[in-house]
C-alpha positions as CSV (number, residue, x, y, z in Angstrom):
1,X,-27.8,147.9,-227.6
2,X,-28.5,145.4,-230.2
3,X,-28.1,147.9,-232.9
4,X,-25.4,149.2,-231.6
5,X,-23.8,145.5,-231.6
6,X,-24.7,145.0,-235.3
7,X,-22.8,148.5,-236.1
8,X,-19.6,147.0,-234.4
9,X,-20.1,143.8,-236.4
10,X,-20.6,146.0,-239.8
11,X,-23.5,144.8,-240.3
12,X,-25.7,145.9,-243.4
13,X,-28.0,148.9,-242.6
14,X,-27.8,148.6,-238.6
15,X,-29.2,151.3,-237.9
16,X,-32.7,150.5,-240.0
17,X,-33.8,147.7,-238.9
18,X,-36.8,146.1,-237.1
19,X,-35.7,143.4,-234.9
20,X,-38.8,142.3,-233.8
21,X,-40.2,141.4,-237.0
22,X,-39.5,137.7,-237.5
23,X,-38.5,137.5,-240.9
24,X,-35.6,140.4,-240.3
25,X,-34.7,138.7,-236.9
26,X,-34.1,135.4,-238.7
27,X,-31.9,137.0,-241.6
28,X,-29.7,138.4,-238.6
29,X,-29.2,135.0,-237.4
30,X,-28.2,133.7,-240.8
31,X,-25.9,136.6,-240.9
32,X,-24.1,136.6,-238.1
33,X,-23.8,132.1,-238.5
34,X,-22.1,132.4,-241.9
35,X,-20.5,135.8,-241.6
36,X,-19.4,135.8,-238.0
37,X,-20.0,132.5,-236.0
38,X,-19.0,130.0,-238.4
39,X,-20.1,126.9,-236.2
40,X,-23.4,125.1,-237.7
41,X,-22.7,122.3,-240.5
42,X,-23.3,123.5,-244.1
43,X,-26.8,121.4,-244.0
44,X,-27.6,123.2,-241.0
45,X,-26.7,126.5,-242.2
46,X,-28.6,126.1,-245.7
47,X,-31.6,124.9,-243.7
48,X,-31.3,128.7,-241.7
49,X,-31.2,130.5,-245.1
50,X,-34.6,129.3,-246.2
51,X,-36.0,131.9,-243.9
52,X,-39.5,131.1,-245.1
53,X,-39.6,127.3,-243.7
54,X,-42.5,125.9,-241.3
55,X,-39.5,124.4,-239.9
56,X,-36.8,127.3,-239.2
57,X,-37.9,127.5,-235.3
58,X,-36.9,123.5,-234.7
59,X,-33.5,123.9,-236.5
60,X,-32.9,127.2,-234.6
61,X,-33.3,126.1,-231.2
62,X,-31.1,122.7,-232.3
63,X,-28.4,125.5,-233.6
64,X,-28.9,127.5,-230.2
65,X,-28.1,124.3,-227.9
66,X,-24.6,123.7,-230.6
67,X,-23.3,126.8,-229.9
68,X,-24.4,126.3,-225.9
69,X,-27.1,129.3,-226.6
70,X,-28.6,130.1,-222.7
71,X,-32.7,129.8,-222.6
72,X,-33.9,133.3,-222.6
73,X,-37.7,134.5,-222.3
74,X,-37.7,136.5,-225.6
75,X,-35.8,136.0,-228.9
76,X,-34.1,139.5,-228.7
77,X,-32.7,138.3,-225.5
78,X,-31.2,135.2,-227.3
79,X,-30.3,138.3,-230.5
80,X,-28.3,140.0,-227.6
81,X,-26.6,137.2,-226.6
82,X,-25.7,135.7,-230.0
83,X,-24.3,139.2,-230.7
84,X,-21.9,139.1,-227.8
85,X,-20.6,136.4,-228.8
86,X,-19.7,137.1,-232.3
87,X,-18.1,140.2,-231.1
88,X,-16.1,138.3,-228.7
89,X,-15.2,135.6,-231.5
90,X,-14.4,138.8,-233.8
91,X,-12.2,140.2,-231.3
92,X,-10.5,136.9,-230.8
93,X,-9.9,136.5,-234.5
94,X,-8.6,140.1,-234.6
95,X,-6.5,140.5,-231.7
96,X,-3.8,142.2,-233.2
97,X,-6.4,144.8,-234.3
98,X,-7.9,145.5,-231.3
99,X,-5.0,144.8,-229.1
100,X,-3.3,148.3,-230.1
101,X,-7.2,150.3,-228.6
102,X,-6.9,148.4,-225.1
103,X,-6.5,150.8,-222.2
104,X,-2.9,149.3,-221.3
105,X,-1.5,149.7,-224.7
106,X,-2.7,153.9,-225.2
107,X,-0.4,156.7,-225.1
108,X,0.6,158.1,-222.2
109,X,0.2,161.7,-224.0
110,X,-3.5,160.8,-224.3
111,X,-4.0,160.7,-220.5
112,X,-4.5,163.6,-218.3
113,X,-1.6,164.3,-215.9
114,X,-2.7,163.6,-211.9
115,X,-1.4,165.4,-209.2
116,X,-1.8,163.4,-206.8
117,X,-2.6,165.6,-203.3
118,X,-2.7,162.6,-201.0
119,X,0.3,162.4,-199.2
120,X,-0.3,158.6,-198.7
121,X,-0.3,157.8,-202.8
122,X,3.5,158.7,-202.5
123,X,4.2,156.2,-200.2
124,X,6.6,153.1,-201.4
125,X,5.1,150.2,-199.9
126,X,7.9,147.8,-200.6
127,X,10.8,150.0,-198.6
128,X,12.1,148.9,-195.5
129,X,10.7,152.4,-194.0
130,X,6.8,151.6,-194.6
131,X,7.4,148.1,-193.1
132,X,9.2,149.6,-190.2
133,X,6.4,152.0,-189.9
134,X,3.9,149.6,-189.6
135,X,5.8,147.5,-187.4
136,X,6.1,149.9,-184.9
137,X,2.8,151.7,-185.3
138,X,1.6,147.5,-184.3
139,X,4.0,147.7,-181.1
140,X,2.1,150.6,-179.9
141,X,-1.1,148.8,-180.1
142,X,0.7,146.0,-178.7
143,X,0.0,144.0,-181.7
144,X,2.4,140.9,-182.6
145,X,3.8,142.2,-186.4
146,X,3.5,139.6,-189.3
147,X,6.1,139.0,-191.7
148,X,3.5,140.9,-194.3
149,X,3.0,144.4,-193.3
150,X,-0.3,144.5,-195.2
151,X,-1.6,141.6,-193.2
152,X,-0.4,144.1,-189.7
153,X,-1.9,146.9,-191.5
154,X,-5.4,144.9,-191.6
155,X,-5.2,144.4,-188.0
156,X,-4.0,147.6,-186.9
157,X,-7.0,148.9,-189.1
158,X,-9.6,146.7,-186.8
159,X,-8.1,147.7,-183.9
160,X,-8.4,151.5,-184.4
161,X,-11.6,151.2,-185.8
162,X,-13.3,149.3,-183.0
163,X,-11.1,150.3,-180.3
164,X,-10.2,153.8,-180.9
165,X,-13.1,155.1,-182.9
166,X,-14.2,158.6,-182.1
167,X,-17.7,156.9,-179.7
168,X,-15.3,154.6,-178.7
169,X,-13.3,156.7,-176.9
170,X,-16.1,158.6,-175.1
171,X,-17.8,155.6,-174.2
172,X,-15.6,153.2,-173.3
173,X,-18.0,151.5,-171.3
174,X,-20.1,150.3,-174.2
175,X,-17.2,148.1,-175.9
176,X,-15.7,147.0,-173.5
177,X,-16.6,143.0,-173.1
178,X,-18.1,141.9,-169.7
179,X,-18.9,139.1,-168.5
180,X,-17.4,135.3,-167.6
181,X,-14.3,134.7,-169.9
182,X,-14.8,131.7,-172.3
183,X,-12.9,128.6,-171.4
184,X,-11.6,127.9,-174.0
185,X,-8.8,125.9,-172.3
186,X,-11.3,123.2,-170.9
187,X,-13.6,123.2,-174.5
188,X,-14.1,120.3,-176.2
189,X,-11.9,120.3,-180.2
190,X,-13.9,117.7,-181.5
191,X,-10.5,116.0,-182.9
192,X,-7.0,115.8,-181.9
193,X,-4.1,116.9,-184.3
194,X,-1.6,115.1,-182.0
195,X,0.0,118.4,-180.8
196,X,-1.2,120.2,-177.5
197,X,0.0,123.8,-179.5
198,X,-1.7,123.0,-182.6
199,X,-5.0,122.1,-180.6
200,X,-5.1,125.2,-178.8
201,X,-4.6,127.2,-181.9
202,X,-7.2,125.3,-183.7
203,X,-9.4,125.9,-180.9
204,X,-8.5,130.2,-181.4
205,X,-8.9,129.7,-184.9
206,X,-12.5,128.1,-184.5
207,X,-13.9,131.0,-182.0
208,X,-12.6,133.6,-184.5
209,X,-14.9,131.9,-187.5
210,X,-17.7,131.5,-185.1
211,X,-17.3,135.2,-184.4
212,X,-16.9,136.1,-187.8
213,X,-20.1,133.8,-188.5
214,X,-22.5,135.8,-185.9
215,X,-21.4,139.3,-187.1
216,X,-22.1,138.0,-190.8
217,X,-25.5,136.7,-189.2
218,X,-26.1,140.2,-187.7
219,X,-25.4,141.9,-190.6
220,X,-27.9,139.4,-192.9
221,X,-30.5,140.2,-190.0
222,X,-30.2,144.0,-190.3
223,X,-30.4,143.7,-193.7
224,X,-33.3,141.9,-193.8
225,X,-35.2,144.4,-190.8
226,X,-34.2,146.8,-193.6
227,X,-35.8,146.0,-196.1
228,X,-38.8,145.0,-194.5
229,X,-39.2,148.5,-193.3
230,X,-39.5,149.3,-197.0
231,X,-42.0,146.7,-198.0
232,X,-44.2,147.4,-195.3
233,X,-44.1,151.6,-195.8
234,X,-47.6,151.9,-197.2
235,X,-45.9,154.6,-199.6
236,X,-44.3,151.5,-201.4
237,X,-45.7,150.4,-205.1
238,X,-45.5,147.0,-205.0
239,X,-46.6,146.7,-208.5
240,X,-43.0,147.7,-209.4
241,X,-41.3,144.5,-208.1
242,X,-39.9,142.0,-210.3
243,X,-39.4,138.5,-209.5
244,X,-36.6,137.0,-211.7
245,X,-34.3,138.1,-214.5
């Protein structure tokens, strides 16, 4: 990838290089700071060119913290990194040139025709139909429309899909909630907001997180009982984890 970097930056002889010897690693870095970068004081950058100093590693890391260089574990990590960003400042410099290659900006000839089979993809979900649609498909389910018929179409999605799946319909018996009610008339707000309508819808709004919470919980928990079944299969290599980046 690192090659392939230097070849977008023209870079002399990309293709032949060795990165990991130190003196060629270093000439990279002088490169790409007068050629590309453009950031380090002229002291600074004269300092990187003597390539044979006892001193080249201090001024480096000094020049890595200028240009806000991340701490990496190898130097061909920090090479990637310092490539990336002189392709982003070329691109930036260049816009123009690059600008007329973005996806947005290519001829529609160059792009494969579609045929969209989908019946749905034809829909125009602006018109007054689709929002009528909606709307109505929510008073069957006897669900109160909202003024945006995406935000119905979310909840009739959750009802159909917990209500009217294909096991919920055979088994009704297993979704259907049992049990005492909660009274959430008689529970305790914690605060007062001075109006007995916004309480009470403060106090719906607060079960609905708390519900949202647990399933979020239950979903972390299964998770977790998943991948545990992995770690403790015998068959599993631990040798092959990784901790870190």
């Amino acid at each position: 990838m690192s090659k392939r970097l230097l070849t977008a930056l023209d870079y002399p002889q990309a293709d032949n290089l060795n990165l990991n010897d130190e003196k060629t690693f270093r000439t990279v870095i002088v490169w790409l700071e007068v050629n590309k970068i453009r950031n380090a004081p002229p002291n600074v950058v004269n300092f990187l060119k003597n390539t044979n100093s006892r001193d080249w590693d201090r001024v480096y890391t000094e020049y890595k913290q200028q240009i806000s260089c991340p701490v990496f574990e190898t130097k061909l990590e920090e090479l990637h990194w310092l490539l990336g960003y002189a392709v982003q400042l070329e691109a930036r410099s260049n816009k123009s040139k690059y600008l007329k290659h973005a996806v947005e900006n290519l001829q529609k000839t160059n792009v494969p025709s579609v045929v969209a089979e989908n019946s749905l993809d034809k829909l125009d979900f602006s018109s007054k139909e689709f929002t009528d649609g909606i709307n109505g498909l929510a008073k069957i389910l006897k669900i109160v429309p909202h003024s945006d018929p995406f935000v119905t179409l979310r909840a009739v999605r959750k009802v159909v899909t917990k209500r009217m799946a294909p096991d919920c319909v055979a088994n009704p018996q297993k979704y259907i909630l049992t049990g005492t009610p909660f009274p959430i008339q008689e529970a305790d707000l914690g605060f007062d907001l001075g109006d007995p309508v916004l309480n009470q819808a403060a106090k719906i709004l607060r079960m609905i997180y708390i519900q949202d919470l647990r399933e979020l919980q239950t979903r972390a928990n299964e998770l977790i009982v998943a991948i545990q079944c992995i770690t403790a299969n015998p068959k599993t290599d631990t040798k092959l984890g990784k901790v870190g980046f």
